[in-house]
Each structure stands twice: as C-alpha cells, then as structure tokens.
N, C-alpha and C positions, 0 to 999 in steps of 0.2 A: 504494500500500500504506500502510496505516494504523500506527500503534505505541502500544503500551499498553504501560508502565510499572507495575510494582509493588511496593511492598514494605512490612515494618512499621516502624513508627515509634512515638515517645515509650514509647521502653523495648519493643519487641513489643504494645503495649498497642490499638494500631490498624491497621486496613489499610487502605492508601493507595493509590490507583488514579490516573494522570495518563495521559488517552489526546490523541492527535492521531489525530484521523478526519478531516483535509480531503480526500484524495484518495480514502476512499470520500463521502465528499458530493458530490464533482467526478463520481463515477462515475453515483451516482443521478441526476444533472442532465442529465451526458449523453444516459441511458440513456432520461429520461422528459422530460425537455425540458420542466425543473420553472420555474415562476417563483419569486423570490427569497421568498416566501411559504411556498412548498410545499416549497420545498428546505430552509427552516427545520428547518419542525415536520417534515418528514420525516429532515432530519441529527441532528437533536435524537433523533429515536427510532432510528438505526442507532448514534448513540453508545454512548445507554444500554446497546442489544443486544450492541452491542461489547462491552460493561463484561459484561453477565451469561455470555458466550459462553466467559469466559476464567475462568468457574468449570465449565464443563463439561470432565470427566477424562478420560472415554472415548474410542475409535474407536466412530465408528454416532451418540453422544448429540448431540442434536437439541433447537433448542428454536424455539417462535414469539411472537411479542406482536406486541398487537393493541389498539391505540388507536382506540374505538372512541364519540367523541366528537358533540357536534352542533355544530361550527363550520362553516365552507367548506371546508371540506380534505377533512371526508369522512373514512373509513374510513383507517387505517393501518396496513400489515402489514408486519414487519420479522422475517427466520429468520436463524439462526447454527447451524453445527455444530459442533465440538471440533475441525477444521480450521481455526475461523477463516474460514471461509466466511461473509460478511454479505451479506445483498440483501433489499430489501423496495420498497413501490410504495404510493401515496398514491391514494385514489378519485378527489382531483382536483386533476390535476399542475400546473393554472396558476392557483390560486384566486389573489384578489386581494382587499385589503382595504387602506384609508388607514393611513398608519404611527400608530403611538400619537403623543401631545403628544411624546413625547421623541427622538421621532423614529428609534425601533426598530420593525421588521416584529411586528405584532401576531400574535403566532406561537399566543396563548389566543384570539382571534378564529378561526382558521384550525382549530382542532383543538376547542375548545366548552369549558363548563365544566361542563357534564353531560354525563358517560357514565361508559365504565370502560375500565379497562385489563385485558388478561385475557394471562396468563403459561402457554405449558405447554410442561414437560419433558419429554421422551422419553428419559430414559435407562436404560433397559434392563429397566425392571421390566415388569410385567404389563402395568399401567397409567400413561399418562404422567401426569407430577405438574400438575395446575391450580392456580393460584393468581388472585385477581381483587384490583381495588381501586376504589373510585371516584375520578375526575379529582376533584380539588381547590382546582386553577387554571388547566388548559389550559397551562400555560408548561412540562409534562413535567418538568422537575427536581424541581420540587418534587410531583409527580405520582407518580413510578418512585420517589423516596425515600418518600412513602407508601404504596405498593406492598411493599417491603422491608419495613419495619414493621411494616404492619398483616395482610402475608397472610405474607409471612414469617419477621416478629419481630426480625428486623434493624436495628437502629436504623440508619438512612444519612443518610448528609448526601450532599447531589449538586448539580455545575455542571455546566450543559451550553451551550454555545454554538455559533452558527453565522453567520460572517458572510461575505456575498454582496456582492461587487463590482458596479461599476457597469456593468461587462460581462456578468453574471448568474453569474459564474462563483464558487464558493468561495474564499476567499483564508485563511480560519481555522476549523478545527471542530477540538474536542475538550472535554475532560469531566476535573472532579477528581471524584475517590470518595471518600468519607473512613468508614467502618464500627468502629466501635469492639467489639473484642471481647468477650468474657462476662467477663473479669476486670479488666475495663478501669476504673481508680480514677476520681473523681469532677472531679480535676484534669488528667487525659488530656483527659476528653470537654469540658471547659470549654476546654483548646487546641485541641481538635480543631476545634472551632464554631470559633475563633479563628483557626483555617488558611482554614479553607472558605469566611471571608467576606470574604478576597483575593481572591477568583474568580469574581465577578460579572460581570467581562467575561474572563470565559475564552478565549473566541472574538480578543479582539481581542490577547492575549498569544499564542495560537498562532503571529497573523499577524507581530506584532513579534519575539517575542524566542524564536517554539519552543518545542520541548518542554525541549529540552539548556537553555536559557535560565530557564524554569521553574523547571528543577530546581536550576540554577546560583543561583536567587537564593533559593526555598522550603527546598528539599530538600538542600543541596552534604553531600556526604558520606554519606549515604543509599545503599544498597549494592538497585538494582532487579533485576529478573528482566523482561526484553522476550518478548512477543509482540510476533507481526504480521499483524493482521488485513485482509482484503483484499474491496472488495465483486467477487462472482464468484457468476453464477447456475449452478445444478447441473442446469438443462434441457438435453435431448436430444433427438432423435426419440424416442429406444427410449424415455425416460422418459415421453414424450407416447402411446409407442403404449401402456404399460403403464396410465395413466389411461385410454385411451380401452377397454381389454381390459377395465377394470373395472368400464365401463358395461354388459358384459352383452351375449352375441350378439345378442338381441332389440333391444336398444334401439338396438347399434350399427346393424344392419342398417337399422333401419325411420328412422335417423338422415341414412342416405347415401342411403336412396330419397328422401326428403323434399326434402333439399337438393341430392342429385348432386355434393356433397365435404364435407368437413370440414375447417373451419380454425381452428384453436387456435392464440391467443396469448399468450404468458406474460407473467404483471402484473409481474414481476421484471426482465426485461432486451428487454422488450416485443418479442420475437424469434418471428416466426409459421413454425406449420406446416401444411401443406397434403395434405389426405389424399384421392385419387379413389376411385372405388368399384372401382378394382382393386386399392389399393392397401391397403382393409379389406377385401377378398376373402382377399390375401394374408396380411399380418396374421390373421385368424381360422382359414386353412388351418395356419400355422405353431404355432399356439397351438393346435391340435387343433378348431377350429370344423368345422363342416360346413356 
C-alpha cells in the first residue's frame, strides 16, 4: 500500500503533495515482470495517477491516462478510482535501452519525446472530462506538470522518481507536488520553485530516509491529511462477461465458432479468462440471448 500526504503550506498559499508509491511499483513488477526500464516510466506514470486520483470526491469517479509516446516502452495506460484503486500496464514490459552518461535508466528513451498525454475524467457528468498535452521531455515530470498547465491551467511543479535494485525489485518510488493556488503572492511561488528543486532525486530519499523522514527534514510541523493508495485491479469474470455481452450476440456467437473458446487477458494484473462455447451459450441465455 502506497501513502500520499497533503497539505497547504507558506500561509495556505500552496498545495503540497508528498507521495511514497514503492509498493504499488513493487506491485506492477510483479504483476508484469517489468524490466528496471519499464518499471521506471511505468512507476513514474502510476505516481503521477496517484497524485491526480486523490482529487477525485466521489463514489463511481473514475479516471484514465494514457502516455502515448514513441520510445521503446510503447503505449502506457494507468486508471484510478476515488477508492484509490491504481493499476495500469506498459505495451512493453521488458524494453531495454543503455543507461544515460550519468548512469540513470533512460526513462525519455523508453516513453519518446513525441506524443501526448491524454487525461479523462469520469465523474458523473454527461460526459467524461478530456484533457491532452504534448510530451515535452519523455522524463513525465516535467510532462504531467505540463499537462496541469496547459490543459488545465494549473501551474505544477512535479518530482517523480523510481529506483530499481539490483534484484529488479523497487526499493524507492514516490513524487512531490507543489500547485500554487489563485491567490498565491509572487514570493510563495518563488519558495515554492525553491522547495521542489530538493527533489531531484526523490526516488533515492524514499529509499533512505521515507516519507516520515521527508517531512521531518522539509515539512516538520506541517499538519497532512493521508491517503492510501493501493495498486488493485477491479477485473472479474462477471466484468469480463459484461465486455464480452457488449460485443453483441452476433459477433459473440460467430467469435466462438471461429475459434471454439474465448480467452481474455487483462493488461492490468495480466490474469486470463477462459470462455467455451457452453459457456457463451450460457452467458447469452442469462442475458436474454436466444
């Protein structure tokens, strides 16, 4: 389980987000049997999701992003709900590429520096809210902070780090936020830049000194509000039968003659299901099929 931190700072004038996501990064690794590349830019993007997940209010609201880059990595899809629910899956979970001169996982190599980012909320209206941006570096921080800006006028400042052991395992993931509000004086936002550029290796203070450590050296006295965010996929059968019910009796039918089963695996916690043609017999009898 993950923990996110919040609260405002220099007089209300900012809001301040300090997340530790290593245990959902531990989770995606597992799950996808990521190489220390992929588990990057993929931690890197369940962060961010993290951070935007614990502005949704509601029970039901729903959100996705979707990094949609031309590096090696491929496509990247990370959802959250208002429970805190995070899981997403990378197009390719073992990409590989030489580490930069300085000897960090080229994580802008791996995700591109052309495409976009594309944002959408589902909470409750008619229609869910879209928002786009284009990548501007491939290293997502500074990506998702222009994302905030430019589609949603949010000035952000954002750290995001992820560091992988020599066992492939995560050993530090998490993320400062820094958003300065609408009435926020001209001498906030010049400390605020002045907080956020401690935190260039965000990833490697997770591992040392935590979050409580964090805060004990940045933040001591600072009065937070915790979440706890957890990566946990929301697949089921009955959820799988309901996608496959939405293909349409026609298409399911002519789907299980072709092949003689159906088998659906989720990009999320890559957990297969396995359907025989009695078993969309039944399924389409239950649902009123004929």
């Amino acid at each position: 389980m993950g923990i996110v931190k919040k609260a405002l700072i220099l007089g209300g004038q900012v809001s301040l987000t300090v997340m530790d996501t290593t245990d959902i990064v531990q989770a995606a690794i597992d799950y996808h049997k990521l190489s220390p590349l992929s588990a990057a830019a993929l931690g890197r993007t369940l962060t961010a999701c993290t951070f935007m997940a614990t502005g949704l209010k509601n029970d039901g609201d729903k959100l996705s992003v979707t990094v949609k880059g031309d590096g090696v990595g491929g496509t990247i899809v990370v959802c959250a709900n208002s429970n805190l629910d995070i899981r997403g899956y990378i197009d390719n979970p073992r990409a590989v590429l030489p580490l930069k001169p300085n000897g960090k996982l080229d994580v802008a190599g791996c995700v591109g520096r052309e495409g976009r980012i594309t944002v959408i909320r589902d909470i409750g209206l008619k229609e869910p809210y879209t928002g786009s941006c284009r990548l501007v570096s491939g290293e997502l921080a500074e990506d998702f902070a222009a994302y905030y800006t430019y589609s949603e006028q949010q000035p952000t400042a954002m750290a995001l780090g992820v560091k992988i052991g020599t066992d492939y395992n995560c050993v530090g993931a998490g993320g400062v936020v820094i958003q300065p509000l609408p009435y926020c004086s001209d001498s906030a936002i010049d400390e605020a830049e002045r907080i956020i550029s401690k935190f260039g290796a965000v990833s490697t203070l997770i591992q040392t000194v935590g979050i409580e450590g964090i805060i004990d050296e940045h933040f001591k006295g600072v009065e937070f509000v915790d979440y706890h965010p957890e990566y946990r996929c929301i697949c089921s059968r009955k959820y799988i039968e309901g996608i496959l019910l939405a293909m349409g009796e026609g298409e399911l039918r002519s789907a299980i003659e072709e092949q003689g089963r159906i088998d659906v695996e989720c990009h999320f916690c890559d957990k297969k299901y396995g359907f025989t043609k009695d078993d969309v017999e039944t399924l389409l009898r239950e649902a009123g099929g004929k």
